[in-house]
Backbone as a ProteinNet text record, in pm:
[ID]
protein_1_A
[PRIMARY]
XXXXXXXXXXXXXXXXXXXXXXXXXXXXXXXXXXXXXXXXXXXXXXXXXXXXXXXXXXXXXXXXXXXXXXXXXXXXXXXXXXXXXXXXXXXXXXXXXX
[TERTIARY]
-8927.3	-8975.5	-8928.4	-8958	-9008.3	-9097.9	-9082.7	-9176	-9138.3	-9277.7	-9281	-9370.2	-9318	-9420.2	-9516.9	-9632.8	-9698.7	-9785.1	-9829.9	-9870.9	-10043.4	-10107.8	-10207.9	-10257.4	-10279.7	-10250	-10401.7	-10477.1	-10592.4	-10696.6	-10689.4	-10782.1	-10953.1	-10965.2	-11122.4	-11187.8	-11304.2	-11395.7	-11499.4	-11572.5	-11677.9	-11752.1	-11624.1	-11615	-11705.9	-11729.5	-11813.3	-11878.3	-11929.6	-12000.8	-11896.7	-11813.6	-11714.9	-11621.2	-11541.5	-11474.2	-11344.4	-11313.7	-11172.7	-11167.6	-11037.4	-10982.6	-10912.9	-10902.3	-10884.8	-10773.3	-10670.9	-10580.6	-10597	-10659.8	-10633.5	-10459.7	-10420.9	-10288.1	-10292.2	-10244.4	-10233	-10043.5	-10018.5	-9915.3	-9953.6	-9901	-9909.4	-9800.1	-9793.9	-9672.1	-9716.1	-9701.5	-9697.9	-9582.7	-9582.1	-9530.1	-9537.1	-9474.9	-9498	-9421.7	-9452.1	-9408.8	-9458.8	-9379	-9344.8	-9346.2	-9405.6	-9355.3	-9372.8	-9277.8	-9288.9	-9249	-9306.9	-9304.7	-9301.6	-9208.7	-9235.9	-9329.1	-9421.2	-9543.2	-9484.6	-9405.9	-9414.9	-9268.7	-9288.8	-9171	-9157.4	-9334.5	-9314.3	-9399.7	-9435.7	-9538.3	-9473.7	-9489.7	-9437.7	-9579.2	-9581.6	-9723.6	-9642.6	-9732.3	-9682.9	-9756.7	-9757.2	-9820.4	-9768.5	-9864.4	-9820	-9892.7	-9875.3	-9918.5	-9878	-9983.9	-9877.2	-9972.9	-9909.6	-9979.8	-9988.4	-10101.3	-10137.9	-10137.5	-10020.5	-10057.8	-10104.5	-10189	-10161.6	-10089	-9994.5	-9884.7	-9981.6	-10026.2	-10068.1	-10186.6	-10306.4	-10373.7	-10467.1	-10432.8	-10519.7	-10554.8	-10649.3	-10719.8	-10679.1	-10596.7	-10579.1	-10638.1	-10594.6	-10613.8	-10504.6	-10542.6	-10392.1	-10342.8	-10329.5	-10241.8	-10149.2	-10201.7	-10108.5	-10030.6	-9973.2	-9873.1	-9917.2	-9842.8	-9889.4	-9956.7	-9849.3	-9878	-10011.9	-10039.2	-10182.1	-10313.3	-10325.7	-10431.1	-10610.3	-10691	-10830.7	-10885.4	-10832.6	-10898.9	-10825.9	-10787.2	-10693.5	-10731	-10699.7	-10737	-10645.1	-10658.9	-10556	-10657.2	-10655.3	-10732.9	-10620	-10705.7	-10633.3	-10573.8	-10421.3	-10366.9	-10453.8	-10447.1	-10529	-10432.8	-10516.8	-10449.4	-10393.4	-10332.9	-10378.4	-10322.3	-10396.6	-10327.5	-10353.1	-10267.4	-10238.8	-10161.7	-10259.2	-10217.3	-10209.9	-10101.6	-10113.6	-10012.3	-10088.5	-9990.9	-9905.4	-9809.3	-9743.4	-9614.8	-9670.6	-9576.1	-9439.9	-9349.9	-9199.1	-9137.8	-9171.4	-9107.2	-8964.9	-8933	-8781.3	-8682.2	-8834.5	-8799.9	-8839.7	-8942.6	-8922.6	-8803.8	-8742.4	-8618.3	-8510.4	-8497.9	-8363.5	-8385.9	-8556.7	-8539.8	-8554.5	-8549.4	-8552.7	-8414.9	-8301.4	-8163	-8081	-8153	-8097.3	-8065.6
535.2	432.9	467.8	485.5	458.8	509.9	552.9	562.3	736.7	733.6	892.9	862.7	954.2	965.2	1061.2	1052.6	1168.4	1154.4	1274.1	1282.4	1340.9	1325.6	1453.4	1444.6	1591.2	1571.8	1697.1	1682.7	1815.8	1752	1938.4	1874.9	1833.3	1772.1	1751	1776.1	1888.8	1942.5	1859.9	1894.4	1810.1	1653.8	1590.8	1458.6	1356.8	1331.1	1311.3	1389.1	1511.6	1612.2	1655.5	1605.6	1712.4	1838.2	1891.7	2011.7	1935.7	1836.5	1770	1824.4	1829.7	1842.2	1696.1	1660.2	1514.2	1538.4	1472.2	1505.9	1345	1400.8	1253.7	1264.6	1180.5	1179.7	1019.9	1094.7	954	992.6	852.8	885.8	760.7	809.3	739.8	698.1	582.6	551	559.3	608.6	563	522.5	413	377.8	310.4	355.5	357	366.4	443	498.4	641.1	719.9	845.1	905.1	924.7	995.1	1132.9	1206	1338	1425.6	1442.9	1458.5	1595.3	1697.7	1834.2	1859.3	1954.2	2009.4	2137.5	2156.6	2265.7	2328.3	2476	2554.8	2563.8	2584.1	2588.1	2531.2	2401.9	2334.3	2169.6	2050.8	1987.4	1918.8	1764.5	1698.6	1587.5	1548.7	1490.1	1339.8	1196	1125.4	958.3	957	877.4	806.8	692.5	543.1	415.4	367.2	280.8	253.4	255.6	128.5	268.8	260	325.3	288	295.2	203.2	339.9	282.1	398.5	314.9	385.7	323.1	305.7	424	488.1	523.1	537.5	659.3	641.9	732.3	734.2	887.4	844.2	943.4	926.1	1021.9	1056.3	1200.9	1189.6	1340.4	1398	1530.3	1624.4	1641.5	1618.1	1604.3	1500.2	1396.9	1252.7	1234.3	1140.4	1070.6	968.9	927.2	895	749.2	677.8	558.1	549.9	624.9	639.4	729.7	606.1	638.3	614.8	631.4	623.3	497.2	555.2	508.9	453.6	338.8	325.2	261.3	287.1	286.8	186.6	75.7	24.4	-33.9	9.8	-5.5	-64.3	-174.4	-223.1	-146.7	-150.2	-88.9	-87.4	2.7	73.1	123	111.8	172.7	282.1	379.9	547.7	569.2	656.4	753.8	871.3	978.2	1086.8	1152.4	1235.9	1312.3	1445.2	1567.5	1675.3	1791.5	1894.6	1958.8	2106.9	2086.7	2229.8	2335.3	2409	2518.1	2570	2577.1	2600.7	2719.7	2849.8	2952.8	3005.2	2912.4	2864.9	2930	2836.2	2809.6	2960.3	3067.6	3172.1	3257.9	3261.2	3329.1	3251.2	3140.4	3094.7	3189	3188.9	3253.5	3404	3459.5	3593.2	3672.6	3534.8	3578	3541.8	3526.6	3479.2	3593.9
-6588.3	-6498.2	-6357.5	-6268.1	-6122.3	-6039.5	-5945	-5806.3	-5772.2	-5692.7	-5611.9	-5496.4	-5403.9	-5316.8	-5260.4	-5256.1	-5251.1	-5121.5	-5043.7	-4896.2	-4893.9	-4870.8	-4819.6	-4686.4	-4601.9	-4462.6	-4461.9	-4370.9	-4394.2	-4211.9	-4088.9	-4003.4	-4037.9	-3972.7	-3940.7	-3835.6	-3818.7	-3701.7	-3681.9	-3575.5	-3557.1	-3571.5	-3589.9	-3610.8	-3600.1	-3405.8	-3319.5	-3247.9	-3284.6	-3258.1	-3106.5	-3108.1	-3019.1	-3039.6	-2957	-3030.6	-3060.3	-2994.5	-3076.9	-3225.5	-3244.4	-3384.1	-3396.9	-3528	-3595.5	-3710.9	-3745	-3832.1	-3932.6	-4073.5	-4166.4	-4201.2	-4229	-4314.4	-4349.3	-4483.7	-4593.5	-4649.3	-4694.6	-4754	-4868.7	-5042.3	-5143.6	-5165	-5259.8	-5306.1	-5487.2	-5599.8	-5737.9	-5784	-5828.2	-5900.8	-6054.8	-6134.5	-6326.6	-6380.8	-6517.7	-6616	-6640.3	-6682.5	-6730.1	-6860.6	-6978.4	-7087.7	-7108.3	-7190.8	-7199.1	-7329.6	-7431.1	-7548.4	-7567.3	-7624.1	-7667.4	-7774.2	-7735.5	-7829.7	-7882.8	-8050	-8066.4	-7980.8	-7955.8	-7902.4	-7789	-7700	-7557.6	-7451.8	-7498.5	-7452.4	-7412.3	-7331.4	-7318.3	-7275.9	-7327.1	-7307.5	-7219.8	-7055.9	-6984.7	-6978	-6990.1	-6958.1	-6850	-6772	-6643.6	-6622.5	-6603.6	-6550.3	-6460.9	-6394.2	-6292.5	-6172.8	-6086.7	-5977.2	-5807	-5795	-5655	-5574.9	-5433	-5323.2	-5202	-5139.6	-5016.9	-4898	-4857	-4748	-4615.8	-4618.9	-4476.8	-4471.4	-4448	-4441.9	-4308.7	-4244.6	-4056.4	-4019.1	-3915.5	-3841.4	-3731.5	-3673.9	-3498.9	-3469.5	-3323.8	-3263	-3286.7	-3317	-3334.9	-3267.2	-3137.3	-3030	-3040.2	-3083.2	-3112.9	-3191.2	-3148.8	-3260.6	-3318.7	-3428.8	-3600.8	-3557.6	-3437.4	-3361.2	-3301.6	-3226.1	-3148.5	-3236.1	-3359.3	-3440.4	-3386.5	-3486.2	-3406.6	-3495	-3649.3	-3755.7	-3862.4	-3923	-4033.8	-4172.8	-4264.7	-4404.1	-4484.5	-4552.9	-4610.5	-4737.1	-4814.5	-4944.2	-5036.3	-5117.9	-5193.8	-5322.4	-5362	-5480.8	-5600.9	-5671.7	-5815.9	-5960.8	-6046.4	-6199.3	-6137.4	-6246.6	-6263	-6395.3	-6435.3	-6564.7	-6558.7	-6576.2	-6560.1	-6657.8	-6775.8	-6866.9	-6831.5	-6893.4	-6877.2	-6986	-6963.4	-7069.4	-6918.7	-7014	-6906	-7015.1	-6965.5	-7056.2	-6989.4	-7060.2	-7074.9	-7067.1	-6953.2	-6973.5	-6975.3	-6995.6	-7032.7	-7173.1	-7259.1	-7403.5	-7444	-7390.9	-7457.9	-7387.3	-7303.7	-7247.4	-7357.2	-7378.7	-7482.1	-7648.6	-7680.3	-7820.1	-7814.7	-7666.5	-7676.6	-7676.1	-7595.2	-7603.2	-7778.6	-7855.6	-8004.8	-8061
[MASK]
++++++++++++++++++++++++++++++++++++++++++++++++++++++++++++++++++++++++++++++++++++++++++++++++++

Protein backbone atom coordinates (compact mmCIF):
# COMPACT_ATOMS: atom_id res chain seq x y z
CA UNK A 1 0.00 0.00 0.00
CA UNK A 2 0.99 3.52 -0.97
CA UNK A 3 1.70 6.26 -3.39
CA UNK A 4 4.26 7.15 -6.31
CA UNK A 5 4.83 9.78 -8.29
CA UNK A 6 5.09 9.85 -11.79
CA UNK A 7 5.96 12.93 -14.36
CA UNK A 8 5.67 13.21 -18.20
CA UNK A 9 7.30 16.27 -19.71
CA UNK A 10 7.54 16.26 -23.96
CA UNK A 11 7.97 19.84 -26.45
CA UNK A 12 5.28 20.86 -28.73
CA UNK A 13 5.92 22.62 -32.39
CA UNK A 14 3.69 24.43 -34.27
CA UNK A 15 1.10 24.95 -31.81
CA UNK A 16 -0.42 28.20 -33.13
CA UNK A 17 1.11 27.93 -36.37
CA UNK A 18 4.09 29.87 -34.87
CA UNK A 19 7.76 28.84 -34.41
CA UNK A 20 7.37 29.06 -30.55
CA UNK A 21 8.20 25.89 -28.88
CA UNK A 22 5.58 24.82 -26.01
CA UNK A 23 6.57 22.54 -23.07
CA UNK A 24 3.42 20.10 -21.69
CA UNK A 25 4.34 18.85 -18.18
CA UNK A 26 2.13 16.85 -16.12
CA UNK A 27 2.92 15.47 -12.86
CA UNK A 28 0.79 12.17 -11.46
CA UNK A 29 0.17 11.14 -8.23
CA UNK A 30 -0.98 6.99 -7.87
CA UNK A 31 -1.95 5.95 -5.24
CA UNK A 32 -3.03 1.94 -4.23
CA UNK A 33 -2.15 -1.25 -3.79
CA UNK A 34 0.67 -3.38 -4.91
CA UNK A 35 0.90 -7.23 -5.26
CA UNK A 36 3.71 -9.32 -6.34
CA UNK A 37 3.69 -13.01 -6.59
CA UNK A 38 6.76 -15.27 -7.81
CA UNK A 39 6.06 -17.29 -11.06
CA UNK A 40 8.20 -20.33 -10.98
CA UNK A 41 12.25 -19.66 -10.71
CA UNK A 42 12.62 -16.44 -12.60
CA UNK A 43 9.64 -14.65 -13.30
CA UNK A 44 7.76 -12.36 -10.83
CA UNK A 45 3.92 -11.36 -11.72
CA UNK A 46 3.31 -7.66 -10.76
CA UNK A 47 -0.28 -6.31 -10.03
CA UNK A 48 -1.45 -2.57 -9.19
CA UNK A 49 -4.42 -0.68 -8.39
CA UNK A 50 -5.62 2.55 -7.05
CA UNK A 51 -6.59 6.03 -7.58
CA UNK A 52 -5.07 8.55 -10.42
CA UNK A 53 -4.75 12.07 -9.60
CA UNK A 54 -2.98 14.43 -11.96
CA UNK A 55 -1.38 17.18 -9.65
CA UNK A 56 -0.38 19.31 -12.46
CA UNK A 57 -0.60 19.19 -15.97
CA UNK A 58 0.18 22.67 -18.16
CA UNK A 59 1.30 24.14 -21.26
CA UNK A 60 3.85 27.05 -21.19
CA UNK A 61 6.53 28.47 -23.33
CA UNK A 62 9.82 26.91 -22.86
CA UNK A 63 11.26 29.86 -21.96
CA UNK A 64 8.98 30.09 -18.86
CA UNK A 65 8.44 29.18 -15.71
CA UNK A 66 6.08 26.45 -14.42
CA UNK A 67 4.07 29.73 -12.91
CA UNK A 68 3.60 31.57 -16.20
CA UNK A 69 1.48 28.82 -17.84
CA UNK A 70 -0.74 29.25 -21.15
CA UNK A 71 -2.92 26.27 -20.60
CA UNK A 72 -3.97 24.12 -17.49
CA UNK A 73 -5.46 20.70 -17.10
CA UNK A 74 -7.09 19.48 -13.90
CA UNK A 75 -9.15 16.41 -14.72
CA UNK A 76 -10.97 14.65 -12.37
CA UNK A 77 -9.18 11.47 -10.42
CA UNK A 78 -9.63 7.82 -12.12
CA UNK A 79 -9.38 3.85 -11.41
CA UNK A 80 -6.16 2.12 -12.69
CA UNK A 81 -5.01 -1.38 -12.90
CA UNK A 82 -1.86 -2.33 -13.92
CA UNK A 83 -0.73 -5.93 -14.47
CA UNK A 84 2.70 -7.12 -15.50
CA UNK A 85 5.14 -9.81 -15.68
CA UNK A 86 9.08 -9.09 -15.28
CA UNK A 87 11.91 -11.40 -15.17
CA UNK A 88 14.58 -11.88 -12.43
CA UNK A 89 18.15 -11.97 -13.66
CA UNK A 90 19.08 -12.32 -10.39
CA UNK A 91 17.59 -15.70 -9.69
CA UNK A 92 19.67 -17.27 -12.55
CA UNK A 93 23.12 -15.77 -11.15
CA UNK A 94 22.05 -17.36 -7.43
CA UNK A 95 21.49 -21.03 -9.23
CA UNK A 96 24.49 -20.66 -11.35
CA UNK A 97 26.69 -19.98 -8.11
CA UNK A 98 25.24 -23.53 -6.44
Amino acid sequence: MGSNLDGAQFYLYNLDGSKQTYEYRQLDINSGLVYEQGIGKYFVLTAKTGLKMIASGRILRKQDTFKNYIFEFKPDPTFYFNIGVSFNPFSILKSLNK
